[in-house]
C-alpha positions as CSV (number, residue, x, y, z in Angstrom):
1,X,35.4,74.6,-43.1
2,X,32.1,73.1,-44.0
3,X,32.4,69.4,-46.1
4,X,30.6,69.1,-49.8
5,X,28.6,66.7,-51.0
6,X,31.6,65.9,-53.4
7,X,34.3,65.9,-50.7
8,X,35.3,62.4,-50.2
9,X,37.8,61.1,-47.2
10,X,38.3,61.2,-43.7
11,X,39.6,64.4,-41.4
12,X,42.9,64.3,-40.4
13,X,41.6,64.2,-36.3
14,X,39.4,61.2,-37.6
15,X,43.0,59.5,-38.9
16,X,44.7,60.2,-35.5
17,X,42.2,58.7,-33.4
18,X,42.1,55.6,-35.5
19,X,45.4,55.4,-35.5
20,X,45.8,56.0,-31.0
21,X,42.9,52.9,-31.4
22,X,44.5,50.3,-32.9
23,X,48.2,51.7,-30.7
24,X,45.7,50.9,-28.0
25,X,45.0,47.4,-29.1
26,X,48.2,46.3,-29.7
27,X,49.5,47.7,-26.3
28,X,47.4,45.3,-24.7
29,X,48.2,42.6,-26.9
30,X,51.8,42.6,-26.4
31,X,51.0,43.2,-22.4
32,X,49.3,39.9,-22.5
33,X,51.9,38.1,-24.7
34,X,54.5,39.8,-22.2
35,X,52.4,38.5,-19.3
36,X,51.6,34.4,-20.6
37,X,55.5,34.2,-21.3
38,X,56.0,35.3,-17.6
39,X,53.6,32.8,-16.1
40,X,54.8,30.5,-17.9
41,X,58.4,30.4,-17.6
42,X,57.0,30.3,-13.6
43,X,54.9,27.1,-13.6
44,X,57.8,25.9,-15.9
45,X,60.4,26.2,-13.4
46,X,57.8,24.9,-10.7
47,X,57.1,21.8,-12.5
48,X,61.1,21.4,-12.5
49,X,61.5,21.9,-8.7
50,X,58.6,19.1,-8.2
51,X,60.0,16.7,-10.9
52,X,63.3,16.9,-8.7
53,X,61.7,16.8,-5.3
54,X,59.4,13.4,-6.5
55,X,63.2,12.1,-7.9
56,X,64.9,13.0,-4.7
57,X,62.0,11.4,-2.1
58,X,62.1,7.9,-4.2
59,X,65.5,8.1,-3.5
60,X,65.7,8.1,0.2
61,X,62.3,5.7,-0.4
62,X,64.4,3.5,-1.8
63,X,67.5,3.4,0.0
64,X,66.0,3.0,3.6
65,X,63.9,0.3,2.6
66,X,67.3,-1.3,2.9
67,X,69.1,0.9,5.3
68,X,67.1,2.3,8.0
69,X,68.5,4.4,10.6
70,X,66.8,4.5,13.8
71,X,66.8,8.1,15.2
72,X,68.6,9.4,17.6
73,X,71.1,7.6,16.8
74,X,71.0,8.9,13.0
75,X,68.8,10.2,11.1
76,X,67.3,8.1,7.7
77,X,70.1,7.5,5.3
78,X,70.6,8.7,1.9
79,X,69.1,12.3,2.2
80,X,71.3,13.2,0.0
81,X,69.6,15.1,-2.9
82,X,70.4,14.0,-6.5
83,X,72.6,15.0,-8.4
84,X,72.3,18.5,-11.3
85,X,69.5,20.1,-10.3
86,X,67.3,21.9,-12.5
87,X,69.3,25.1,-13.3
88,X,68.1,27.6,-11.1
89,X,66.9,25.2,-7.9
90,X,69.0,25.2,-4.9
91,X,68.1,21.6,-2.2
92,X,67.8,22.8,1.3
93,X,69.3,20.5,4.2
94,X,66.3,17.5,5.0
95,X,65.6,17.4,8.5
96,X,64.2,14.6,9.7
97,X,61.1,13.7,12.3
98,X,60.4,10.4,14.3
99,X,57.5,9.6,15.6
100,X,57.7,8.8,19.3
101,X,56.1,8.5,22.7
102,X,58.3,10.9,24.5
103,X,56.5,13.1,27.9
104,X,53.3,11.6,27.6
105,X,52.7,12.7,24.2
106,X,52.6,10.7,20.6
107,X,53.8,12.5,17.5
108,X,56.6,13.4,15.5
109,X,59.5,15.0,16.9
110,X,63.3,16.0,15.9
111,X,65.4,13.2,15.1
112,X,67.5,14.8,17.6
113,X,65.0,15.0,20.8
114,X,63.3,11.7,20.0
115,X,63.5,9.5,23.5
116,X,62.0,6.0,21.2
117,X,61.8,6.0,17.5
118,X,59.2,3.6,17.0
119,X,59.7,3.2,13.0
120,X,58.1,5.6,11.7
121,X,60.0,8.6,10.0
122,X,59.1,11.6,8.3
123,X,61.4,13.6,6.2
124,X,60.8,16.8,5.1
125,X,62.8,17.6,1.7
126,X,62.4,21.4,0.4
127,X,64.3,23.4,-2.4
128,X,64.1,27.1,-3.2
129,X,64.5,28.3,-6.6
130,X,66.8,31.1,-7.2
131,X,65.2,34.6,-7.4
132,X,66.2,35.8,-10.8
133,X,63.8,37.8,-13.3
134,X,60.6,35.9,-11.5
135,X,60.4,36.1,-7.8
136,X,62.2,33.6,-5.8
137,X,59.6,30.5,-4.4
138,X,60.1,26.8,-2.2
139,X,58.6,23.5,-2.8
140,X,58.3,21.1,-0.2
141,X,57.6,17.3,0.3
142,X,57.3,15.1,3.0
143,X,58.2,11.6,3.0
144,X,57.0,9.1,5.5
145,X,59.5,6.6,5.8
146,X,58.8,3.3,8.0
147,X,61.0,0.7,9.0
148,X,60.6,-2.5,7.3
């Protein structure tokens, strides 16, 4: 079939591969929109987990400015974390560090193992957020913690 001068319009192929075009484009629009909410909803529930850990280390800050515990007879006090955590964040256990002099060698070591605990502490709180739609993840923060 051979087009006129007076023929006006567009083939039907010429249609169909406008129309896969703009399918195209909006495909990878709604890909990116699906992918932003995804990221998002991640540094969201990151910013959470920090917000808690910051909320949990001025916490033990704050209590053994007034109650220190000299390891290995106890580790810091108040490590426990606050309470109602962010939905979805899980504390871990703190474990707890002096430093010391022990076999020769300065540095921190286990509450546990520590032969003098010469004041300074360093507590390592974590949590791990619960693996649900987003993959799972763990923040971390240390808090040096010195005898006053």
């Amino acid at each position: 079939m051979s087009r006129t001068p007076d023929d006006a319009g567009e083939t039907l192929v010429e249609l169909l591969v406008t129309v896969a075009v703009i399918a195209i484009g909006f495909v990878a629009v709604v890909g990116a929109v699906a992918a932003a909410v995804d990221v998002s909803t991640m540094h969201r529930r990151q910013a959470a987990a920090r917000a808690y850990l910051r909320t949990w280390a001025e916490s033990v800050e704050r209590a053994t400015a007034v109650g220190y515990a000299t390891c290995p007879g106890g580790p810091t006090t108040a490590l426990n974390a606050p309470a109602n955590p962010p939905a979805g964040i899980t504390p871990k256990t703190p474990s707890v560090s002096a430093w010391t002099t022990a076999n020769g060698t300065t540095g921190f070591a286990a509450c546990g193992s520590v032969g003098t605990d010469l004041g300074l502490q360093q507590v390592t709180l974590a949590v791990t957020a619960d693996p649900g739609l987003l993959p799972a993840f763990d923040e971390t923060l240390l808090v040096v913690v010195r005898r006053p």
